[in-house]
N, C-alpha and C positions, 0 to 999 in steps of 0.2 A: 534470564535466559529463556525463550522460546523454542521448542524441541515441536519434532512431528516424529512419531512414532520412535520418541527414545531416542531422537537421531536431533541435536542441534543446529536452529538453522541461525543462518548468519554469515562473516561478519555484514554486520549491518552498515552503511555508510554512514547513515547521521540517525539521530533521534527520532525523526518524522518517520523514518522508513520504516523503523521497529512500530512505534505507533499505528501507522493505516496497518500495518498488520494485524496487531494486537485488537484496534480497532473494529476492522471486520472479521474478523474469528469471533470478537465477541459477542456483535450482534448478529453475524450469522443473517441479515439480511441483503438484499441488494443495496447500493449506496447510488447516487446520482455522480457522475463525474465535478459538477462545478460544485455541491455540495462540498466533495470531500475537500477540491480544490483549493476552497475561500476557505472551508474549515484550518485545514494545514497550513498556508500561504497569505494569509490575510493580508499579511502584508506589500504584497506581491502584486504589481498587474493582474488583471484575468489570464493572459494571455500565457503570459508565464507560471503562473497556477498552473495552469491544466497542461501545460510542458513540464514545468516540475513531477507532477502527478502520473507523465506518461511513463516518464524515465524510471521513477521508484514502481511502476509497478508494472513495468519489464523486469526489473530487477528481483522484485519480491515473486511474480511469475516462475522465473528459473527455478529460484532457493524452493517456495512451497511445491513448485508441480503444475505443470498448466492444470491439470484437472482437479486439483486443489483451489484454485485460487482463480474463477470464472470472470474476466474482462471482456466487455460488451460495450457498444457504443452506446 
C-alpha cells in the first residue's frame, strides 16, 4: 500500500503505475521522460512509451497532488 500523509493512495491501474510512483519517491530525484519510458515500456515503440508514460502520470499527478509529484518537459 502506498499512503501520503496516512491517507492511501490508489487504486492503482496496473503495476507499472504503482511502480514510477514508488520509483520516484524513492530516489527523490528528477527522472528523464524517455528514461523512465524505455525503463517501464521496453517493450513498447518509443512512441508509445512516452504515451504510456504521459497517461500514468496524469493519473499519478491527481492521486499524489500536482505539487507533490513536479512534471516538466
Amino acid at each position: 500500500m502506498v499512503t501520503k500523509d496516512d491517507v492511501a493512495l490508489g487504486p492503482f491501474r496496473s503495476p507499472k503505475e504503482m511502480a514510477l510512483l514508488v520509483y520516484l519517491a524513492h530516489t527523490g530525484q528528477p527522472q528523464s521522460r524517455d528514461f523512465m519510458a524505455e525503463f517501464l515500456w521496453e517493450d513498447r515503440l518509443p512512441e508509445q512509451a512516452r504515451s504510456n508514460l504521459r497517461t500514468v502520470l496524469t493519473r499519478l499527478r491527481k492521486q499524489a497532488g500536482e505539487d507533490e509529484l513536479i512534471v516538466t518537459r
